[in-house]
C-alpha positions in Angstrom: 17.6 28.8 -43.7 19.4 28.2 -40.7 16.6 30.3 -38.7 13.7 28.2 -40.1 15.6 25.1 -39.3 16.2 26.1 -35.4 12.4 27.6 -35.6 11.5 24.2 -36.8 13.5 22.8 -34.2 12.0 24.5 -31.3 8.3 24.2 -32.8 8.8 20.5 -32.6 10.7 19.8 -29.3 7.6 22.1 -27.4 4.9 19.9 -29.2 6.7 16.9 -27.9 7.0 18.6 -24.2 3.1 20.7 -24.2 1.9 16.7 -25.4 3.8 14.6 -22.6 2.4 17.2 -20.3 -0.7 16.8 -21.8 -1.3 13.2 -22.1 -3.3 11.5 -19.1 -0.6 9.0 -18.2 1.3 12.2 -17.0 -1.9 13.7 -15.6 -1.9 10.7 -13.5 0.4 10.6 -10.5 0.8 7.2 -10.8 3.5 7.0 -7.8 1.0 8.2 -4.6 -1.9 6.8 -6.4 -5.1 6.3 -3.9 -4.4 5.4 -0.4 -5.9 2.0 -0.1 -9.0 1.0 2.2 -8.1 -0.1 5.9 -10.1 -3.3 5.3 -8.0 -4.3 2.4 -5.2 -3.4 4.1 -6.4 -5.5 7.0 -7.4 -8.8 4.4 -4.0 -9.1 3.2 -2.7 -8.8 7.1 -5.0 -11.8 7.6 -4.3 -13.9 4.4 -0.1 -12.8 5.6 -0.9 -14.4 9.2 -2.8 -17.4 7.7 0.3 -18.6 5.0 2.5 -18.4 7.9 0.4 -20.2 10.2 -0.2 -23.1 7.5 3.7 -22.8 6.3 4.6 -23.6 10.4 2.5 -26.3 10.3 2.9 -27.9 7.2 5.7 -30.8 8.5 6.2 -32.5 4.9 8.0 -29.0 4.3 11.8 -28.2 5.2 12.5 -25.6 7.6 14.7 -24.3 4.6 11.8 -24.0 2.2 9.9 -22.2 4.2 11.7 -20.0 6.2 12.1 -17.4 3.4 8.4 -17.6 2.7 8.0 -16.8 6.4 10.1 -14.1 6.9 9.1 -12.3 4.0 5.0 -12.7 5.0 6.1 -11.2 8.3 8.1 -8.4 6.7 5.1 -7.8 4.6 3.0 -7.6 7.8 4.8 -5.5 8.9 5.0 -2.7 6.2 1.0 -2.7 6.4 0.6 -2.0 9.7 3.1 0.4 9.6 0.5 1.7 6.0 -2.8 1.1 8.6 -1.7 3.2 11.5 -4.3 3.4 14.6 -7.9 2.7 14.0 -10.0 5.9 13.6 -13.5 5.6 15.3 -16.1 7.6 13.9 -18.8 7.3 15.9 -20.1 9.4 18.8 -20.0 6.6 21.5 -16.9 6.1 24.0 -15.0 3.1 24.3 -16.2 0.6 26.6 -13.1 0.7 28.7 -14.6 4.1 29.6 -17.1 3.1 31.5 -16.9 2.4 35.8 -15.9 -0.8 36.4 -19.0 -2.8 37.6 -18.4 -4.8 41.5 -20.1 -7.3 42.2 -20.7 -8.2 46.3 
């Protein structure tokens, strides 16, 4: 009996463990998740820049008020540049600051 009961036992604790493994919340590694695209990276970096432009210009708000709403749009700036990194070109053409300089006499 007391064989059946830890068989039992064991039998049910690896369904529960094979079936979390399983399901496809776990087959999902939901904390990495897709790296998102650089020009939604670079529209929330613009809609950032333009709610502190219109905070810092808005005079029927206190400097109180807004200061936090500031600070925390330019911390947010922040972290997605930081997520953006350079700017991979992927075309074949050099930069125009490769080119000679053009004078003019």
């Amino acid at each position: 009996m007391n064989r059946m009961l830890w068989l039992c036992g064991l039998l049910l604790f690896s369904g529960m463990l094979f079936s979390g493994m399983a399901s496809p919340a776990a087959a999902q590694d939901f904390r990495q998740g897709a790296a998102p695209c650089y020009f939604c990276i670079r529209d929330a970096i613009y809609e950032d820049v333009k709610l502190i432009d219109h905070e810092e210009a808005n005079p029927d708000l206190d400097e109180g008020l807004k200061g936090p709403d500031i600070v925390a749009a330019r911390a947010d700036i922040h972290r997605l540049r930081k997520m953006l990194g350079p700017l991979v070109q992927s075309g074949t053409e050099p930069c125009c600051y490769t080119r000679q300089p053009l004078f003019i006499r």
